[in-house]
C-alpha positions as CSV (number, residue, x, y, z in Angstrom):
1,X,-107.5,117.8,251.7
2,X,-109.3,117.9,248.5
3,X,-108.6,115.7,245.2
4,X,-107.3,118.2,242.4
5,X,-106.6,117.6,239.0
6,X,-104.0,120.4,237.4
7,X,-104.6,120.3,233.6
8,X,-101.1,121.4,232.5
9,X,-97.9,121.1,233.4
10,X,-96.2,124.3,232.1
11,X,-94.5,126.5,234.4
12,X,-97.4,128.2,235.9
13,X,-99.6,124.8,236.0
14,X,-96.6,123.1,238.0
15,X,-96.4,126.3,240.4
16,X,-100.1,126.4,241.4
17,X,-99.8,122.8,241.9
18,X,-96.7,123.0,244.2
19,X,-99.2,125.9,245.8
20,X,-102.0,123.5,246.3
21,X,-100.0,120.6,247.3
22,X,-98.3,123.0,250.4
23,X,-102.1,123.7,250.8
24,X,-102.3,120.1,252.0
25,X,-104.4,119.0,248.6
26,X,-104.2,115.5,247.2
27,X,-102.3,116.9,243.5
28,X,-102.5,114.9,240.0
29,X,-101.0,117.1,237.1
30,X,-101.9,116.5,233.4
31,X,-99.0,116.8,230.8
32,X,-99.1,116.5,227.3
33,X,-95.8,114.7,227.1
34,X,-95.7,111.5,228.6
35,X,-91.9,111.6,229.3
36,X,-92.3,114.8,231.0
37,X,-94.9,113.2,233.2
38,X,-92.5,110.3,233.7
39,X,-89.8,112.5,235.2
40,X,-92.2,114.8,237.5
41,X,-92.9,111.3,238.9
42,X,-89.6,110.3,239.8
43,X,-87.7,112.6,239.9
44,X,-90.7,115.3,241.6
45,X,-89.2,118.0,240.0
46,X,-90.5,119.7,236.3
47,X,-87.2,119.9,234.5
48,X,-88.4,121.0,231.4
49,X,-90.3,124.4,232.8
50,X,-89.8,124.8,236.3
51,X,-85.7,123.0,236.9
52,X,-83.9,122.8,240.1
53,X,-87.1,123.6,242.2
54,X,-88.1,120.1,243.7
55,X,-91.8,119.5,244.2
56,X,-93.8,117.6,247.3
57,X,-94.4,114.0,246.8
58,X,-98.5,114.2,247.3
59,X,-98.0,116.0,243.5
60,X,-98.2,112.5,240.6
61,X,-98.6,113.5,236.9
62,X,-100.1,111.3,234.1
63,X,-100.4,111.4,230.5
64,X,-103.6,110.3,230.9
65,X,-106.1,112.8,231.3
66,X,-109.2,110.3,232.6
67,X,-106.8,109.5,235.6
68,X,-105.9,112.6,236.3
69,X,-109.4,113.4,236.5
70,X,-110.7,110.9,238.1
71,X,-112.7,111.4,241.3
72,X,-111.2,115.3,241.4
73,X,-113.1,117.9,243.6
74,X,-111.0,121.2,241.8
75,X,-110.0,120.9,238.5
76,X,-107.1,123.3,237.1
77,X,-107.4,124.8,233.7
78,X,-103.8,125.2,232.8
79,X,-103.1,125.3,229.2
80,X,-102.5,127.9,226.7
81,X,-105.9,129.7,226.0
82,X,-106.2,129.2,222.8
83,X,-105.9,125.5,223.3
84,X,-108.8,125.4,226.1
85,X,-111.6,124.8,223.6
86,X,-110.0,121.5,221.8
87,X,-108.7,120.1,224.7
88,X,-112.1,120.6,227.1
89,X,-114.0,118.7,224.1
90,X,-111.8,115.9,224.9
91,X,-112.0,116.1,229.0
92,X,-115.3,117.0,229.5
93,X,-116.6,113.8,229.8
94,X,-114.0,113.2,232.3
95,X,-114.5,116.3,234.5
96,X,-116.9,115.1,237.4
97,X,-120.2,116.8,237.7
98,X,-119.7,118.3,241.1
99,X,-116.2,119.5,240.6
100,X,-115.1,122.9,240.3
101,X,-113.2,124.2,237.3
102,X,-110.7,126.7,238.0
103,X,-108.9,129.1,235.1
104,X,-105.7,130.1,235.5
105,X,-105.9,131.4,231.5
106,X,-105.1,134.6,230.8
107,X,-106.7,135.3,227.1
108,X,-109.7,136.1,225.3
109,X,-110.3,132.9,222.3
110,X,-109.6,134.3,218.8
111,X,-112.9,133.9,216.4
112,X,-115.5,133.9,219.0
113,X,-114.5,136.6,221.5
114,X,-115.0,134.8,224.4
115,X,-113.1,134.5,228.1
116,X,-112.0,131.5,229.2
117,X,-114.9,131.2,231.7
118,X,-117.3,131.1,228.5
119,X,-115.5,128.6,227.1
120,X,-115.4,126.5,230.1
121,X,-119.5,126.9,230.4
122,X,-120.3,126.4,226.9
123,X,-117.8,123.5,226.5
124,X,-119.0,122.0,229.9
125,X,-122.2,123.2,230.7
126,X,-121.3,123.9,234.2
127,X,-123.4,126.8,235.7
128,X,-121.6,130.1,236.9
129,X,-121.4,128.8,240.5
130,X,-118.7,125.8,239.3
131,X,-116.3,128.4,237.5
132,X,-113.8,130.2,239.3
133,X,-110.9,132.2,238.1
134,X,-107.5,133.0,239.7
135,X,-105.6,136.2,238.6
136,X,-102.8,138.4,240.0
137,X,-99.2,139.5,240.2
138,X,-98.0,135.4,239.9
139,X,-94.9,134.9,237.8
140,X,-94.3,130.8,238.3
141,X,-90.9,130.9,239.1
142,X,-90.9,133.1,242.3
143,X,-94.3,131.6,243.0
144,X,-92.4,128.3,243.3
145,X,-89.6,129.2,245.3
146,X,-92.1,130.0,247.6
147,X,-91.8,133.9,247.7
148,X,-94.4,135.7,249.1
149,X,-97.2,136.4,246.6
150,X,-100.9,137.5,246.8
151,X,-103.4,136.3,244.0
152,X,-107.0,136.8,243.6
153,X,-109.8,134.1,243.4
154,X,-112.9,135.2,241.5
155,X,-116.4,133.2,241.2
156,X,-119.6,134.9,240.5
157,X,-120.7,132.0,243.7
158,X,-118.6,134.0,246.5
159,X,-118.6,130.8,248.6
160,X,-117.2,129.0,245.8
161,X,-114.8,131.7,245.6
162,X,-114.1,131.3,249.1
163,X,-113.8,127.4,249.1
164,X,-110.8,127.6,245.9
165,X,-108.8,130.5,248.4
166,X,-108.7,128.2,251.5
167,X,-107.5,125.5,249.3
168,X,-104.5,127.6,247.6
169,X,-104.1,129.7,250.8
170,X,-100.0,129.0,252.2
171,X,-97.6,130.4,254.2
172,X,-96.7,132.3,251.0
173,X,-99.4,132.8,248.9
174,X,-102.2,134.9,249.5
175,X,-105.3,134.8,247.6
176,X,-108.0,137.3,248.4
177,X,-111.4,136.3,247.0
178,X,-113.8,138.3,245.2
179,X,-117.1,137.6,243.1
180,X,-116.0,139.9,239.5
181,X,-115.2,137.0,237.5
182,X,-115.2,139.6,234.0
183,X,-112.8,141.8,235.6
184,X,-110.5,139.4,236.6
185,X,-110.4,137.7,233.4
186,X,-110.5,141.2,231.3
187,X,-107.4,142.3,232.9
188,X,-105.2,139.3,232.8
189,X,-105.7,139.3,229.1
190,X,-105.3,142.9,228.8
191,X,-101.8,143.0,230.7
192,X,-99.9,140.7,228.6
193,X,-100.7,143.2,225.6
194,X,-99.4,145.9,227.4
195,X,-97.0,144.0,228.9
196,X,-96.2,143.4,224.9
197,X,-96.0,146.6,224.1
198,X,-93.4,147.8,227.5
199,X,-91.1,145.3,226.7
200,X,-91.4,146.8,223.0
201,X,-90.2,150.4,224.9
202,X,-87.5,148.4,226.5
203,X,-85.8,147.2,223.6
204,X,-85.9,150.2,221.7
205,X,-84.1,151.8,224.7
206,X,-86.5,153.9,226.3
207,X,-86.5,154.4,229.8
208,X,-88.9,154.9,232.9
209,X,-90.6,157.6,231.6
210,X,-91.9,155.7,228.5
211,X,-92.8,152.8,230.3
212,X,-94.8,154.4,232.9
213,X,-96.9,156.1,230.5
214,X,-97.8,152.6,228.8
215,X,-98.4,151.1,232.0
216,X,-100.8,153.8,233.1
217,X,-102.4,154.5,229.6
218,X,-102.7,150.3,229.3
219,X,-104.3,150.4,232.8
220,X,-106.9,152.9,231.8
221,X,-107.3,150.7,228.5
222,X,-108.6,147.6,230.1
223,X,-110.7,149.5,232.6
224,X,-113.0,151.3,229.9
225,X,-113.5,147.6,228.5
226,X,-113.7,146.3,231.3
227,X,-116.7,148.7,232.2
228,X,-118.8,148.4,229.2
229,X,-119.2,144.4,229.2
230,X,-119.8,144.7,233.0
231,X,-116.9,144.3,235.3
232,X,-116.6,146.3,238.1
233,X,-113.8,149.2,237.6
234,X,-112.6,149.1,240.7
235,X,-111.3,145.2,239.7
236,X,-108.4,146.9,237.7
237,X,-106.9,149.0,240.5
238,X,-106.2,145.5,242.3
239,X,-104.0,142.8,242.1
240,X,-106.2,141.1,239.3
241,X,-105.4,144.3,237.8
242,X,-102.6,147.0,238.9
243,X,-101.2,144.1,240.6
244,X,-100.7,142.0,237.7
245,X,-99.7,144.3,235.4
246,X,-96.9,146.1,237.2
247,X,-95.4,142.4,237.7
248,X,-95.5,141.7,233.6
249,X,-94.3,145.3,232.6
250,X,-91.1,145.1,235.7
251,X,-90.5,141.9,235.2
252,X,-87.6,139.8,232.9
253,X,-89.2,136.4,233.8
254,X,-92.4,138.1,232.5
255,X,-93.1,136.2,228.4
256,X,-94.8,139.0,227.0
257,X,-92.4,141.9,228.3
258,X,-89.7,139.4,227.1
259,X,-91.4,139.0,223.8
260,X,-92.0,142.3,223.2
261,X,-88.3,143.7,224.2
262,X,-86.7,141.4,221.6
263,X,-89.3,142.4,218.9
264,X,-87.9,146.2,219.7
265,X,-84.6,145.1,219.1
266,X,-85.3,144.1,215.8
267,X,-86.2,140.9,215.3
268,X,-89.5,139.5,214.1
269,X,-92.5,137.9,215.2
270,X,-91.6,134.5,213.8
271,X,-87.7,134.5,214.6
272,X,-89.1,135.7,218.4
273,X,-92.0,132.7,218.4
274,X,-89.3,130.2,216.8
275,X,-86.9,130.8,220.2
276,X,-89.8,130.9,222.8
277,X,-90.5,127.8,224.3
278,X,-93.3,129.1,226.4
279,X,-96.3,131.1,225.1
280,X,-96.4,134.9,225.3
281,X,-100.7,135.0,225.4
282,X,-100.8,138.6,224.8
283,X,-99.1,137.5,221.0
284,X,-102.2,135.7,220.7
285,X,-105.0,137.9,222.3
286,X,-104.2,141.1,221.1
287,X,-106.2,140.6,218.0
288,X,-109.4,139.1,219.5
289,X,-109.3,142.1,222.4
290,X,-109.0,144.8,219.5
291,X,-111.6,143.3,218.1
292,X,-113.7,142.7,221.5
293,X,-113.1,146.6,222.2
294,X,-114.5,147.5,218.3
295,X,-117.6,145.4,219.5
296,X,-118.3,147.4,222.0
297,X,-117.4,150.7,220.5
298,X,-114.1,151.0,223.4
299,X,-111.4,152.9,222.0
300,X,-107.7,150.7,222.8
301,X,-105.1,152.3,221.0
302,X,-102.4,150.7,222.7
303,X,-103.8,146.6,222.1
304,X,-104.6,148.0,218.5
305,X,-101.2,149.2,217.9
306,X,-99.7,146.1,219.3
307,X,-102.2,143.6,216.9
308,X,-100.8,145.9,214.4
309,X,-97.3,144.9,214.9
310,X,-98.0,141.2,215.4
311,X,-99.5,141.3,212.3
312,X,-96.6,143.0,210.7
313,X,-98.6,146.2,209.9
314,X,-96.2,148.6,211.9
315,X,-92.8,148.5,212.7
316,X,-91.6,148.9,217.3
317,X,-90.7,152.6,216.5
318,X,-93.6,153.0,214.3
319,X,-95.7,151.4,217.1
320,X,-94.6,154.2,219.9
321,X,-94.4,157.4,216.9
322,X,-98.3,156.6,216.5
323,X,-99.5,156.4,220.8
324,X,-97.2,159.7,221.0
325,X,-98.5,161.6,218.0
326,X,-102.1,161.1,218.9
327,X,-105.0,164.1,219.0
328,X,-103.7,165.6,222.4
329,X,-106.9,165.8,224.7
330,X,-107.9,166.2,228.4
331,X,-106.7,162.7,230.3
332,X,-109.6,160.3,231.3
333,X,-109.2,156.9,233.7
């Protein structure tokens, strides 16, 4: 049993805790709102994100984020990604110096162009061997019924890696461990901006076809970048990668697909954001990844054309006119 602090209590922070509590971990969850924390605590269910799925009693949540902290062996990064930086300024000085920090952030921070694992390290100063990653095919609210699931673990330090899967590993979730921390990363961010721009396909009314030529030409997408700042290709065609991605493009409980399909039906960023009480990351990222991808001279037309129509630059139909009409040329993965 080890002593983890989740930092988070959104829908996928309260899953992976409910994972991690079945694990036979000692859970305390961090919530911004202290009535929310309240509830979890009496009631032990999350009624705001997660409702009608009760959770085990060894999970207590605080608004305070020293106690939550206190004494913890894993520490769960569970907050929107843009929000990592401001709130690990604050925590830091919290986090104890042997404990592992673990990202379950899919997103790539606007201005500086870094993963979440960069944040973590320059925020922190924690070496590469106390930053692990988890990634996969993990929507929260099948995760927390308990359906069967497989996830991947990545930390450049594979016993590290190999110490967060045993203490996630349940009768229903499977994490497989692996030491490409980049890739991992890379392609969660990456498949919420395609997922973004399926769920665009979708509410425009196109079928199968369409949205199996995003997935694939998405896929290849986040594999090229992926290659050229040093992951290892191979990442992409697994559940950090294929895995995930198939799960945000298929799914309705996916945020980004969801997103995306009501921007095809016509309504805007804004009125979309204003009805959305979770965040859609890929909104977010697709402007830092476009601009990651310039950096390193890898062409994305599918993330630009989605940061295009975030930004109001290009209309849904606009959006799929321009991928179609392309140069045609010989297909490469």
């Amino acid at each position: 049993m080890a002593k983890t602090a989740v930092m988070g209590a959104g829908s996928w922070g309260t899953a992976f805790a409910l994972v991690l509590a079945d694990a036979g971990n000692d859970v305390c969850m961090w919530g911004r709102r202290e009535e929310l924390c309240e509830t979890i605590n009496s009631k032990h269910e999350n009624t705001d994100y997660l409702p009608g799925i009760a959770l085990p009693e060894t999970i207590t949540a605080t608004h305070n984020p020293a106690k939550a902290l206190e004494g913890a062996e894993i520490v769960v990064l569970a907050v929107p990604s843009q929000q990592l930086r401001s709130n690990l300024e604050s925590w830091s000085k919290h986090i104890p110096a042997d404990a592992v920090m673990v990202s379950l952030m899919k997103g790539v921070e606007l201005g500086t162009h870094k993963r979440m694992s960069e944040v973590i390290a320059e925020i922190t100063g924690a070496g590469p061997e106390r930053i692990a990653v988890v990634s996969g095919p993990n929507l929260a609210k099948e995760i927390a019924n308990r359906e069967p699931a497989a996830s991947v673990v990545a930390c450049t330090d594979q016993a590290v890696a190999e110490r967060i899967q045993k203490a996630c590993h349940t009768a229903a979730f499977r994490p497989y461990s692996m030491t490409d921390v980049i890739g991992c990363e890379l392609a969660g961010t990456a498949k919420n901006i395609i997922g973004l721009a399926v769920g665009v396909c979708v509410g425009l009314g196109y079928g199968d076809n369409t949205k199996a030529s995003v997935i694939t030409r998405g896929l290849a997408e986040a594999a090229r970048l992926g290659a050229a700042i040093g992951a290892d290709p191979v990442t992409f065609m697994g559940l950090a990668g294929m895995g995930d991605l198939v799960a945000t493009c298929s799914s309705p409980l996916s945020r980004n697909r969801t997103f995306g399909e009501k921007l095809g039906e016509g309504m805007s960023v804004e009125e979309v954001t204003a009805q959305t009480r979770q965040v859609a990351e890929g909104v977010k990222s697709c402007q830092s990844v476009s601009e990651l991808a310039a950096m390193y001279g890898v062409e994305m037309p599918i993330v630009e054309h989605v940061a295009a129509l975030i930004a109001g630059k290009m209309t849904p139909n606009e959006l799929v006119s321009a991928l179609i009409s392309r140069q045609a040329k010989p297909e490469k993965v």
